[in-house]
Structures are given as C-alpha cells and as structure tokens.
N, C-alpha and C positions, 0 to 999 in steps of 0.2 A: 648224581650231579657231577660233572667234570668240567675242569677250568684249566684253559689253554697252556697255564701252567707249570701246569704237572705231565712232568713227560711219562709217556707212555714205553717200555723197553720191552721185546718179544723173551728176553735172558735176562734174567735178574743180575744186578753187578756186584760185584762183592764189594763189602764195606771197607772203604779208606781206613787207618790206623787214627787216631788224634792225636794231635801234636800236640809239645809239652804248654805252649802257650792257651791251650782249649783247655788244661787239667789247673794251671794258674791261675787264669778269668775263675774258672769253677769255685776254687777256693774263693777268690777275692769275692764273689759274690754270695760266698754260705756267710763271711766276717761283717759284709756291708750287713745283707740279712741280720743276723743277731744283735746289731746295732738297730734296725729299724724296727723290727718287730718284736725286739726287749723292749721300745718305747712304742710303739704303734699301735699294737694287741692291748694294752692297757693304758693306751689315752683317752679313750671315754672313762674308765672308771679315774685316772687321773682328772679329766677337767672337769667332770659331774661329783667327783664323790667331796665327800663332806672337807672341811677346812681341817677340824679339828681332829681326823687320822691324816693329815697329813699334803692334801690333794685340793685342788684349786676353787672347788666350790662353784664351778658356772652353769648355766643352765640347758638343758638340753637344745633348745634353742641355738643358744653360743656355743654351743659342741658342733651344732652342723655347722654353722658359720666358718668354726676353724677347720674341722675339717673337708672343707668344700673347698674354702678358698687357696689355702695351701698347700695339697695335692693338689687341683687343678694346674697353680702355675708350678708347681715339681714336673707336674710332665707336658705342660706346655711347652719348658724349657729346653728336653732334650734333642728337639728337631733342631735348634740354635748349637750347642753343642756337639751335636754329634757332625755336623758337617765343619765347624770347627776341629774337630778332634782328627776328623779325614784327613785335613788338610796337613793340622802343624804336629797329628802322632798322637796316640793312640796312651805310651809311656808317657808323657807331661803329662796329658789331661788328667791322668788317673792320682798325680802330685796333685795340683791343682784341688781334684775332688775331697782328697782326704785331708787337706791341709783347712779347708774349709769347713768339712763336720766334725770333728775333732776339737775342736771350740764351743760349735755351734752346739752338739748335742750335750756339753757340759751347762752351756750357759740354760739349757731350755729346763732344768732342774732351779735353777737361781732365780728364775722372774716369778713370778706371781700375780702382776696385775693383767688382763686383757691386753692392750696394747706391749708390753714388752712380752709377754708368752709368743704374742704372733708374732716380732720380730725375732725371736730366737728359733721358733719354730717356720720361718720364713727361709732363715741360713739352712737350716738341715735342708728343705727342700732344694734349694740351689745345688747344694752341695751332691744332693743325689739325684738331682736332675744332672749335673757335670756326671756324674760316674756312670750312669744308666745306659743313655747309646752306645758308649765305650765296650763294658763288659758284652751286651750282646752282641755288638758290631765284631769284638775280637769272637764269638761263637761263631758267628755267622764268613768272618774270614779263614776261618780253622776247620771246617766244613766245608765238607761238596755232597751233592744231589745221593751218591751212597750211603754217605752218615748223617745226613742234617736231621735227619729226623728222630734217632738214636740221639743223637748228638744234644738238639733243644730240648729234649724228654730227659735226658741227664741232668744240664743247665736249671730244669724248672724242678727234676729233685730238688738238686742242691740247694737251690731258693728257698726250697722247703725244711731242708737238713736246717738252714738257719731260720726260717719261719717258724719251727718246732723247737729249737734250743732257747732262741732266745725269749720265747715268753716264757718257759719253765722258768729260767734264772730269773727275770722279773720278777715272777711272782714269790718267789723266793726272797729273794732281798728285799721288794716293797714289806712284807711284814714281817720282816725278821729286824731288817735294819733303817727301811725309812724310804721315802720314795725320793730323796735324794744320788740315791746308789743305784735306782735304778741309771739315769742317768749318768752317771759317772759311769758303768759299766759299758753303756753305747760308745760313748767314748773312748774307751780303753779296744773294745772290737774293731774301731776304725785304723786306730793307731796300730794294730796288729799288721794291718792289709801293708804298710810302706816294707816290711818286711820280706812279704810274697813278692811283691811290685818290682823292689830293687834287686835280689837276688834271684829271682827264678824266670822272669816275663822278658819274652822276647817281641821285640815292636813288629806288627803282622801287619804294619803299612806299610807303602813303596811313596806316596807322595811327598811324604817329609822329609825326605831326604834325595830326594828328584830333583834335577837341576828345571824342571819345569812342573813349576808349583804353581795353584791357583793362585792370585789376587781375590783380595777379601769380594772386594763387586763380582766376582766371577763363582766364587762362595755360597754368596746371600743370594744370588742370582739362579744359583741350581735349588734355591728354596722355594722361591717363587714362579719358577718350574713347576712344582710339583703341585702343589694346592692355590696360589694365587700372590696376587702382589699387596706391597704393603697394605693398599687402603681398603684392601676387602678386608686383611687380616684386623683392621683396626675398628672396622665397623661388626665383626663377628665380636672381639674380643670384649668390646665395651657392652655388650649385650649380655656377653657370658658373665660379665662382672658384677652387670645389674641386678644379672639370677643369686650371685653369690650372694650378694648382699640384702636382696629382698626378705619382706614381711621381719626384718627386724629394723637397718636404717629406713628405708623404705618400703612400703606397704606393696604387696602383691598387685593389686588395681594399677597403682602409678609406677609400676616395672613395666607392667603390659603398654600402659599410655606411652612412658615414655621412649619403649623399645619401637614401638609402631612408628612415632614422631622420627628417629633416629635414623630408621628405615627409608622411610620415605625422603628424609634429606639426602641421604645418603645417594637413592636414588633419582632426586631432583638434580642435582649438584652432578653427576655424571653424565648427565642428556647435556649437560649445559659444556663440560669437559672436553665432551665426546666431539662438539663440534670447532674443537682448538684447531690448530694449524701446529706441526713439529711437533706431538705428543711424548715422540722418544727422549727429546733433549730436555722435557720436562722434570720435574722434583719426583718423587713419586706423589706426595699429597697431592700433587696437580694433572695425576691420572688416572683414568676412571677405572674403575675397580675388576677387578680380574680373575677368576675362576681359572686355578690351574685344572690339574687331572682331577675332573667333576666324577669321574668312577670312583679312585680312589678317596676321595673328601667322602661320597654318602658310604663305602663298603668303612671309612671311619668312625662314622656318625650313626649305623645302623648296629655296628658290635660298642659302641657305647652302652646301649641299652644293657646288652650282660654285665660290663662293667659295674654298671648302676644297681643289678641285682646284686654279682660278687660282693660290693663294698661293705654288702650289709649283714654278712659274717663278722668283719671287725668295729664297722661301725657303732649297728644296733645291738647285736646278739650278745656281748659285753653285759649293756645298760637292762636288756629283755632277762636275762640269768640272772643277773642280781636283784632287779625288781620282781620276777614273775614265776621264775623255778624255782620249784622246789629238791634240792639236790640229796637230799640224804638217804634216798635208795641209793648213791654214789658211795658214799662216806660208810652206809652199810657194808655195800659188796666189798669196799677196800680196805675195811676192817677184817672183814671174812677171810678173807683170799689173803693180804700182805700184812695186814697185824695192824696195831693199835699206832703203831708211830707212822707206818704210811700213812695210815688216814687222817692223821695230827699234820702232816705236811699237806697232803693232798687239801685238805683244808684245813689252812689255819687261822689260827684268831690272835691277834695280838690281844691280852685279855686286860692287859696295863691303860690300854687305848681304850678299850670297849669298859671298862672300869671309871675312869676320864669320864666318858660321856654317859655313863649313869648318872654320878654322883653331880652333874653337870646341872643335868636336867630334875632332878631329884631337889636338888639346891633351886633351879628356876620355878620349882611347883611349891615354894616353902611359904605359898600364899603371904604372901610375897614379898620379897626383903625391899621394895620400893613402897610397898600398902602399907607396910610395919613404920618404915622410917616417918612416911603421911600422918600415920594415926597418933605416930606418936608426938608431934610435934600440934598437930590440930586437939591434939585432947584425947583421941574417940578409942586410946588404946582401953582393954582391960584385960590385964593381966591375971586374973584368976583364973578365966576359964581360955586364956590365947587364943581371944578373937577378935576381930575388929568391928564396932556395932555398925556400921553404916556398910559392910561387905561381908554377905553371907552367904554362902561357904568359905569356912579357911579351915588352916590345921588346928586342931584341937590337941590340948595335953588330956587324950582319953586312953590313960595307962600304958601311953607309950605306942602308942597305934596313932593312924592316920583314919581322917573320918571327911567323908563329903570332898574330897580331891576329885577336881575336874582334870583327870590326864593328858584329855588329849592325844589318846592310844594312836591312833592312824600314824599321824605327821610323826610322832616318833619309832611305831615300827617301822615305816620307811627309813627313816635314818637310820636304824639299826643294820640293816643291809648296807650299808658302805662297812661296815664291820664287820661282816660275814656270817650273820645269826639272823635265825629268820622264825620266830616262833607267834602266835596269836595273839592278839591285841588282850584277850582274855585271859591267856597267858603273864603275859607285860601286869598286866592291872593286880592278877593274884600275887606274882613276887616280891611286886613293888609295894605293894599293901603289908605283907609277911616281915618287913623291915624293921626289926625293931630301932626304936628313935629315945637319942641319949640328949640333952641340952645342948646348947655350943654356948656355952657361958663365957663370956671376956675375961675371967679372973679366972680359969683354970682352962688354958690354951690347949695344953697336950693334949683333953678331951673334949675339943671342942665337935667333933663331930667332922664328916666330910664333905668341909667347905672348900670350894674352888677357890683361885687365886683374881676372879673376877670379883666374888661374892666379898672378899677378904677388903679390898680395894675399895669396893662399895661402899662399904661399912663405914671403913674409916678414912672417907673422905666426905661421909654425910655431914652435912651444918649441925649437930648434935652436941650436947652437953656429954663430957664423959657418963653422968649419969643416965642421962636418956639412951645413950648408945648399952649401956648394962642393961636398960629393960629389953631392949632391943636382942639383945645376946640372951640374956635369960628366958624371952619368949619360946626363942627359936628352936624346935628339936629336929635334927637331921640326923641317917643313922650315920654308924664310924665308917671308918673306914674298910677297915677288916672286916666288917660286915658287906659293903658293897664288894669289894672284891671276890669276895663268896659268892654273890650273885652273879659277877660277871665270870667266875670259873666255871658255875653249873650252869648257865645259858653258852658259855664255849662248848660246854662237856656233851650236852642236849640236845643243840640246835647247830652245832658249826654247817658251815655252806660250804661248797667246791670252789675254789678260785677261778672266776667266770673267765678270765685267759686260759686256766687249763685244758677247758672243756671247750672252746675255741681252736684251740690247739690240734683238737684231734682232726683237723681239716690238714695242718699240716703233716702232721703224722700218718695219716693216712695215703699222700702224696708220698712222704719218705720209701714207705712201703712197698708200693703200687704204682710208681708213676713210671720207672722202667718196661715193668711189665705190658701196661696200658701201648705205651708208644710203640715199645713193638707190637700190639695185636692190629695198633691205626695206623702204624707206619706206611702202609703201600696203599691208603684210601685216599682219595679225594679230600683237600682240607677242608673246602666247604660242606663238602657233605657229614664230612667229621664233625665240625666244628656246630651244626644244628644238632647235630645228636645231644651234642655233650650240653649245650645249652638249655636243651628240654630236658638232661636230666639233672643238671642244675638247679633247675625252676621248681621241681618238684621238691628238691630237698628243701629251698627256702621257702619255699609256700605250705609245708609238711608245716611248720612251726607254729602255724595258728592253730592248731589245737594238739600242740605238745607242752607241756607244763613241767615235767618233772624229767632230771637228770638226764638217764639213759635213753628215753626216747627223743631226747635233745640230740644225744651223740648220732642217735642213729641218723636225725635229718642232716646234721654238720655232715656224715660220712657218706649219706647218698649226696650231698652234696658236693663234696670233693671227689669223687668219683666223676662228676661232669665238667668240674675245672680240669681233672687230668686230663679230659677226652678233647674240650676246646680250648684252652690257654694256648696248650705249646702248638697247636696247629695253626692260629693266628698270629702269632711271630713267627712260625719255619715260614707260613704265605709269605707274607712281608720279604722275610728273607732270602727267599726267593728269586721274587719278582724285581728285588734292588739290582739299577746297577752296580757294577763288581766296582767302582771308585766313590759311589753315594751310598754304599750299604749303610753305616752308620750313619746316616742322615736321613734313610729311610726309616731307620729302625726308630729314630729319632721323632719321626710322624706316627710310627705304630702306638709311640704313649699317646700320642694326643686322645685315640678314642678312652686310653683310662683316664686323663684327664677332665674328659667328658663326662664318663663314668664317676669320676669326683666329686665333679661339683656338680653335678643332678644326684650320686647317691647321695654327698652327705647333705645336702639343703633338704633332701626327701626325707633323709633320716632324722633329724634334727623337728622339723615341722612335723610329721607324721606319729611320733614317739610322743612329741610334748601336745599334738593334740588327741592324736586315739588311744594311746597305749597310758598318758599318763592322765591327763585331763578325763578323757570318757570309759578310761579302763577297757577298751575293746581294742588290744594289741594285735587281736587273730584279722580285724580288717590290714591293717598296716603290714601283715606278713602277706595275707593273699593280693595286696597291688605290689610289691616286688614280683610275688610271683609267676602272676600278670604279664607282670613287665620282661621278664624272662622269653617268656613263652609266645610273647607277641616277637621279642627280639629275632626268635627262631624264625618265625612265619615270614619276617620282613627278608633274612638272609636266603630262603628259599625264591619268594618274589624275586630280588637280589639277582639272583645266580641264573634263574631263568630268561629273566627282561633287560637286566642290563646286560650281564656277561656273555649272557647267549647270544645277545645279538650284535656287539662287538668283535668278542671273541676273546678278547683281552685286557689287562687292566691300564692301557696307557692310553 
C-alpha cells in the first residue's frame, strides 16, 4: 500500500544529526514516563485491590469507569494545547505542565473516596495532556523526512526506557513501604523534568517570538479546520461521555435511547440553522455542525480500535495475573538462575500485611463475636461445651481445634491474591484448621490470643455486664499471634506470586531492547502498510491470552505482543507527523491522541464490563481476551479498506 505521503527518492539521503533539543524532549519524556507508569501500570491493582493492604477497594466496574473517563479527556486535551503551545512556545507550556502534576500526582495518593480519587486523578490528566503535543511536537520539529523515523523509534524507546523503570520502582516501594510512596515518587519524577527544561531546552518555535503572532480566534480556528466546529464537537463529545459513564450511572439500553434522541435533535436543529440568513456572524452554537477533514476524523476513529486493544495490557492484564496466573514456574526459574533474594523481590509479600488479614478473617469466623454477645445476653449461651443452642455449627473447645467452621474458602482465596499468595481453597482450609487455639480471656490480656483492633472495639463497647463480657472472653479461642504469623511466612515462603506490574513490564522492556532495531528494518516502508502488519501482530499476542494461565507463557503473549506495538505505534505518529503543517505540527499531533482517547474510553468501559462479567462473574476470561482480539484484527482489515477506498481514491489526506 502506498500513501501520497511518503515521498519516494531514486538515492537514499543521509541522515540529518539531532539536535540537542530532540536528545532534551527524550529525557523529559523517559521522567514524565516514570511518573505515569510508576502510577498507571499498578492502578488497577491500586483501585481493585483490597482496603486493608493498603489500596482503594473499588470495583472492577469503577476501575473501568476511572479509567475510561480520565484518559479519554487526557488526550482529548492535547489537540487544545498543543496549538496553544505553537502559538505562545513550546518552553512555558512545558512550566505550566510540570507545575500542574507535581501536586496532582501527590495529592492522587491522599484521596480515597471515588469522587476525590477522580478529581486528583483528573489534574494528572491535564497536566499530561498540557505536556503530551509539546514533547512530540519538539520531536517532530527536530526532525526532517531523513530522520523522522529513526528519530520517533528513539522517542517511543525512551517512552519505554520510563514505561520499564517506573513500574519496577512501584512495585518496589508499594510493598516494601506502602502505596503512599508510590505516589510521592511520581511526583518527585516530575519535579526532575524543571531541571532538563530550564538548563538544557532550547525553544524550536519561531511563532512566539514573531512580531506576527496568531490571535486566539485564529488558534481555535486552525482547530476547527481540521476535524470540525464547535457543535459537531459537542454533539460527538456528549455521546462519548454517555459511553463513559453507561451500565453503571446509566444503563446500557437508555445510553443507546438516549444517544439516538441526541442525534436526531442534533440533526433536526441544523435543517432548521441551515436555512438562517448571515451564518458567519452567528455564535457558533447557532451553526450547524461541521465536518472538518472527514479522512482524517475516520483514519482517527479506525486506529482507535488498536488503541482499545493496546489498553488492555495495563488495563486488564494487571487484574487477569493476579486473579488467573499462576506465576511460580516464574519464582522457580528466578530462584534457579539469580538466587533466593531475587526471587523474594521479584516477588514479594509483605507478610506483616498478609499476617493482618489472617488473623482478620480467622477472628470474623470465631462463630461469631456478634452470635456470642446475642446468646449471651438472650440466655442461649452454654459455656461448657462453646456453643450456641439455637445456631449450629460454631467453634467448639474440642482440645483446642476447630470443628464444623464454614470458611467460606472461595471469597477469601480471592482476597488472598491482593497479597500476592495464591494457593487451593483445600489448601486454606488444611492450615487454617492446623491452628492451634489458646483462650483470649479479659483477665490475662497478654495472652489473649490474635484479636484485631476491630474485634477489641467490639467487645468493649457491647451493652454487657463486666461479667457477661468475661463469659464472652472466656468462650472465645483464637490461635496467638505467633502462631499466625507462622502461617503467613509458610504461605509467603510456598506460594509467593510475581508482581503482576513486573510481568507487564516485559512489554516495555522489550520495546527498550528492540524498538531501534524494529524502526530501522520499517523505516523506508509505507506507514500504512506498517502499521496493519504490526496491528495483526498485536492481535495475536492479546488474543494468545485466553488460554495462557501460567507465568511465562504470559510473558511470551506480552512479548509477541510488544513486537506489534513496535511495528505500529511510532509509524502512526511519524504519519501524523508528517502530513502536519510545519506551523500546526503540534496541534496535529494534538489530534493523533484523540484516536488514544478513543482507545480509552472504549478500552477501559470494555475492560471494566467484560472482566466483572466474563472473567469474574462467569469465570470464562479466555472469551473477554478473544473480543479484544477480535477487535485487533478487524482494526487491521478496516486500515486496509482505509487505504484502498478512501486514500486511493483522493490521493491524499486533506
């Protein structure tokens, strides 16, 4: 396939040098990187995993939610910025950016409830939506047609150089010191960048300092150029919002209803526009809706689709590893090969925490410190054999063993996987049984056994007689402490997991590696034609995943997979970069997020809905990998259509 494009040369040209300001952007975008994907790579296991290691507690569900709607408007923003940033430089905007997350990704560690998460996590998107057309717009000004494609193959290592560092350090510091630190470290990356920025960057714009500078209307105006004018944008956007937010504010049915309803007004209200008199001198809301470059809009709206698949490496594949792999043919090999303390990091367990949530749940099964306080206040207690006659099963004093305990194994091996331990329900039941149980008597504290500070509270804030509260105490056998703790070192020591960012990671890692070498072997191809290759083999590595279960044949679909983002990612910004005029290149570049935007908020509403009904609900994850994969591989077919029908028969993308 060939696109008008790409200039054809009988002599190949030798490649331009990069200027120091191409080697500056590069850093500043490895610091941005370890800032976002020290928090990004482990925001599912942050807003899914349990409360009590640390982590937010919401539901898959409200996992897609945030991450749909806050990435979409992160890169819906850039196109507003980046032709901002043409205009008044390149060096402010990049103040501006950092001044912004530097706060933001501090405070997004401080919130905890839904509503303030997403407003904290609202500022990082700004914040990197202001940085985003900047750093590529400065690539793409530090480049010409001999290096641009060397040149964006360098740019999307580096991405990578910080998409690989910074989830190791996350995961690092979430279990060593708290997922507090995660955070605070994003921030500290950010605050790095004013260093690069003020001492080494040279401003590669000529408008801002032009005694013939745009006017803002003449700005917003080269926006509406390209894709359309405001009240198309407002009647797509309110659509896109509706998706965000569907089948949880609103039900999937009455998105459809009231998207069709919206449409249709939309287009009644224009017939009616259409026939004004003076349209130009109008407001914009009082003209009718506008279709800039209709090539460019679907060639954005058709690589969305990969987007939608990409997403769901850090999406889903996170939440799918910790729920579904089993990783310790990992923990094996990296015992074998690098010794016993790589494999204690590679994965680790904080065992203080997973200790915590034994004794937790061990204390909630103690048949039950709310049925006890009942019985005993109703009468029905009997303390000889600690049991309650009107509810049978409970614990019995049978020599210090537990007898007739309904576990409830499932719901808490699941939890156990936010703690990185992942062994058989049958498992759980034999150790927990094995536990020898000492009284927690009120008159001798020290050995009261290992009572939570929930249970402690409980107790003595029951309506009880000191003495009633002693039968109570006396009933109760829970084992010590030191005895749980023992349990929670031999389930680290047995069963530890791989930290599901590491094994994620190897997508960036593997880009580190290979992403040079890739761009030069595609450098002198056709980007479209590139860019299908890489997407079918994309497709394949996330569609691999429905029926890979364990560790390394994980890594291997992550690595055929990052093999196909090498191949399409940077070919789809060089196009772009390209085809931009040389005074709008960052406001074009500014339009190339949109299709990830797109990609945002359809992968994470897909991911979110698809996860909580196939993979968690009906346990058949491997359908939910094969419709990404799907969706891949239709993506390809459409960019071929694409290239034949539309491009071919234009010639061009304007």
């Amino acid at each position: 396939m060939n696109v008008s494009t790409t200039t054809d040369t009988a002599v190949p040209r030798k490649r331009s040098p990069f200027k120091r300001s191409f080697w500056v952007a590069n850093t500043m975008e490895i610091f941005e990187r370890l800032a976002w994907y020290g928090f990004f790579a482990v925001s599912t296991l942050y807003i899914t995993g349990s409360r009590s290691e640390g982590a937010l507690g919401f539901s898959s569900e409200e996992r897609g939610i945030l991450q749909a709607i806050v990435p979409f408007i992160l890169y819906m923003l850039p196109v507003v910025f980046g032709a901002l940033a043409d205009r008044f430089g390149y060096k402010k905007t990049f103040i501006i950016a950092y001044s912004v997350m530097v706060p933001a990704y501090y405070l997004l560690g401080q919130f905890t409830t839904f509503g303030t998460f997403f407003m904290a996590f609202l500022f990082v998107a700004v914040g990197a939506a202001i940085f985003k057309p900047v750093v590529v717009g400065t690539v793409a000004r530090t480049t010409d047609e001999t290096n641009s494609s060397m040149g964006f193959g360098i740019f999307y290592m580096m991405v990578n150089v910080g998409g690989f560092i910074g989830p190791v350090v996350a995961g690092f510091v979430r279990v060593r010191y708290g997922w507090d630190f995660v955070f605070i470290a994003s921030a500290f990356w950010i605050a790095c960048n004013f260093i690069w920025l003020l001492l080494f960057y040279k401003e590669p714009t000529t408008e801002s300092s032009s005694t013939e500078k745009r006017t803002l209307g003449q700005v917003f105006g080269g926006i509406v150029e390209v894709l359309g004018n405001g009240r198309f944008f407002l009647m797509v956007f309110a659509i896109f919002m509706l998706i965000a937010v569907s089948g949880q504010l609103v039900s999937w049915n009455a998105m459809l209803v009231i998207s069709i309803i919206w449409l249709l007004f939309n287009i009644l209200i224009d017939k009616v526009l259409k026939k004004a008199k003076n349209l130009e001198s109008k407001p914009w809301f009082l003209k009718p809706m506008k279709l800039g470059n209709w090539k460019f809009a679907l060639y954005l709206l058709i690589l969305s689709g990969f987007w939608t698949s990409f997403n769901q490496i850090f999406l889903t594949m996170p939440e799918y590893i910790r729920d579904y792999v089993e990783t310790k043919d990992m923990v094996h090999t990296a015992r074998n090969w690098f010794g016993e303390n790589f494999a204690r990091e590679l994965a680790a367990v904080n065992e203080d925490l997973l200790a915590e949530e034994i004794g937790i749940y061990v204390v909630a099964k103690s048949n039950t410190v709310d049925e006890r306080l009942e019985a005993v206040k109703n009468g029905s207690w009997t303390l000889a054999a600690d049991t309650i006659a009107t509810n049978d099963p409970a614990w019995t004093r049978n020599g210090g063993k537990q007898s007739n305990i309904d576990w409830e194994l499932k719901s808490f091996r699941r939890h156990l996987f936010d703690f990185k331990v992942r062994l058989s329900e049958e498992a759980i039941k034999q150790d927990l049984e094995s536990l020898p149980l000492t009284p927690a008597g009120m008159s001798n504290s020290e050995n009261s056994g290992y009572m939570s500070d929930k249970l402690k509270t409980k107790m003595n804030s029951a309506t009880l007689t000191p003495e009633q509260k002693e039968i109570v105490y006396a009933g109760l056998m829970l084992p010590s402490e030191a005895d749980v703790k023992a349990l929670s070192h031999h389930w680290a020591e047995n069963y530890r997991q791989v930290n599901p960012e590491y094994i994620i990671n190897v997508d960036a890692g593997a880009i580190v590696v290979f992403q040079v070498l890739v761009s030069w072997a595609i450098g002198f191809f056709p980007p479209l034609s590139v860019m299908v290759v890489g997407i079918i083999v994309s497709s394949i590595g996330i569609g691999m995943s429905a029926w890979l279960f364990t560790g390394w044949l994980i890594v291997l679909a992550i690595t055929i997979f990052a093999f196909g983002e090498m191949i399409a990612s940077p070919k789809s910004q060089e196009y772009v970069g390209r085809i931009a005029p040389q005074q709008k290149v960052a406001m074009y570049m500014g339009f190339y997020f949109w299709t990830v935007a797109l990609g945002n908020i359809f992968g994470g509403r897909l991911s979110g809905e698809l996860y909580g009904s196939l993979a968690r609900d009906a346990g058949r994850p491997d359908l939910m990998w094969i419709i990404f994969g799907v969706l891949g591989l239709l993506t390809a077919v459409l960019l071929i259509v694409y290239d034949k029908v539309v491009i071919g028969k234009g010639g061009k993308m304007e």
